[in-house]
N, C-alpha and C positions, 0 to 999 in steps of 0.2 A: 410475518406481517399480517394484518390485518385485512380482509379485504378494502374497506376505506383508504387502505395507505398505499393499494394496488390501481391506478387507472386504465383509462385503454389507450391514452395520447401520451405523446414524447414528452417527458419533463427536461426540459432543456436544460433548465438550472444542475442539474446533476451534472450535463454534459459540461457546463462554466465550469464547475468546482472540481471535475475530474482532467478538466485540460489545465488548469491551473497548477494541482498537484504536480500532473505530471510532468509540466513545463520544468518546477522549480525544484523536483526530485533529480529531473537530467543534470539537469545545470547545476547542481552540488555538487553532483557525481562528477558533472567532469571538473569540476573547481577542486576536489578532492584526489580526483586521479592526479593532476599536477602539483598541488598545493602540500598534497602529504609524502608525495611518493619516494620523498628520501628521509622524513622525519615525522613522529608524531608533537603534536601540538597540546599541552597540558591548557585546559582550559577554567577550571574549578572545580577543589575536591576531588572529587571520583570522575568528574567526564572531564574526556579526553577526545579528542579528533585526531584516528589510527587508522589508517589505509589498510583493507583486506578486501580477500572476495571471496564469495562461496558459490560455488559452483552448486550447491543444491538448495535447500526452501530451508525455511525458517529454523535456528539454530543447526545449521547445517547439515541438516537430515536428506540423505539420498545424495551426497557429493560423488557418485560411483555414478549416476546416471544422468549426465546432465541433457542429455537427448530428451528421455522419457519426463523430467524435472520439467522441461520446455514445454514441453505438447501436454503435461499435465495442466499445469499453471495457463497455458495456452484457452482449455477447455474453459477453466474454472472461471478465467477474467471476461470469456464470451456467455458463459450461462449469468455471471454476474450483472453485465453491460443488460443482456434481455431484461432484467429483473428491473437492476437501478433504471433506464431509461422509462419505466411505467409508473416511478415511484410519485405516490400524489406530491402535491407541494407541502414544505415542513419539515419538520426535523430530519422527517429520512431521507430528503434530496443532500443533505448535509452528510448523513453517515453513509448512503451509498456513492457521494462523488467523492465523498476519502478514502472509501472502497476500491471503486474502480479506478481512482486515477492513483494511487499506490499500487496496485495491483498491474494496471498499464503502464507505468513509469519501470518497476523490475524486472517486467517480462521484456519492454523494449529496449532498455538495458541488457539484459540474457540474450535477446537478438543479434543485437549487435556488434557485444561483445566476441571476440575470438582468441581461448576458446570459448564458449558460454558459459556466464559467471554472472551475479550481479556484486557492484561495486559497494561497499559499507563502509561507513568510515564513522562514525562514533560509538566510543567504548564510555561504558559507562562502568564502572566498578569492572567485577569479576564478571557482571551480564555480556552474553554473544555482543560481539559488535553491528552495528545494526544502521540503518540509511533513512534519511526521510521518506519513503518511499513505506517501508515498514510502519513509519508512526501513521501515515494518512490510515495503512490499512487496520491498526490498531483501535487509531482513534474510530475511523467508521464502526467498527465492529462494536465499540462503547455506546456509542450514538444511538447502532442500528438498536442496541438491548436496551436503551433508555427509554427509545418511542415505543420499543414492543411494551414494555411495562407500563409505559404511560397510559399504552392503550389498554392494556389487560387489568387496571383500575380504574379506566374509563368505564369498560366495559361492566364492571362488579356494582357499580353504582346505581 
C-alpha cells in the first residue's frame, strides 16, 4: 500500500466490516454444522452446500499440524489487524475488513472448535469446499490489489 493509504489513527470502519464478516461467517458455520450434518444440499449447477472440515489452511495444506496451523494463522490475523486498523479511509477499509474479519471468523472458529478445524460448507464443482469466511478473505485480497493498482496509476500520471 501506498503510504497515503497507511494513516497513524484507528480506521474504525474496517473494525464495522471485519465484525460484520465475522458475525455472519460464525453463524453460517453453525447453520451449516446442523443444517448439513446428515445430508448435502444441491443448490444450482455445480454449487452445492456439503459439510467438511479442515483441520489445516487453505485447500487443506498442513492437516498433520493443526496446533502449528493455529498459532500460524494466529500471527498472521494479528500482523494483519496492526496494518488494516491504519488503513486510510476508501477502498482499502473495504479489502482490509474482508481481510481481517475472514481471517478472525476461521481462526475463531479453529479456537473453538475441538479438535481444531475450521468448518466449510460450500462445494462448488470439483473446487476444495470452502466457508464464507474464505470469500471475505478472498475478496479482500481482490480489493486490497485493486487500490494498490489504482494507486500505482495514480501515481504514473
Amino acid at each position: 500500500m501506498s503510504r497515503q493509504r497507511v494513516t497513524h489513527g484507528v480506521n474504525v470502519n474496517v473494525v464495522v466490516v471485519a465484525f460484520v464478516v465475522t458475525i455472519v461467517d460464525l453463524l453460517s458455520k453453525l447453520w451449516a454444522g446442523h443444517a448439513l450434518a446428515h445430508r448435502s444440499v444441491h443448490l444450482l449447477g455445480p454449487l452445492w452446500l456439503r459439510l467438511a472440515y479442515n483441520t489445516g489452511i487453505s485447500f487443506s495444506l498442513n492437516r498433520s499440524g493443526p496446533v502449528w496451523t493455529t498459532l500460524t494463522v494466529l500471527l498472521i490475523v494479528v500482523i494483519v489487524a496492526v496494518v488494516a486498523l491504519r488503513a486510510a479511509p476508501g477502498i482499502s477499509t473495504v479489502g482490509f475488513g474482508l481481510l481481517l474479519g475472514g481471517g478472525v471468523g476461521n481462526e475463531v472458529n479453529r479456537l473453538v472448535a475441538i479438535p481444531h478445524r475450521v468448518t466449510d460448507f460450500i462445494a462448488f464443482g470439483t473446487f476444495p469446499v470452502f466457508n464464507l469466511a474464505d470469500v471475505g478473505v478472498t475478496l479482500g485480497c481482490g480489493v486490497l490489489i485493486i487500490a494498490l493498482l489504482r494507486d500505482a496509476t495514480m501515481v504514473q500520471k
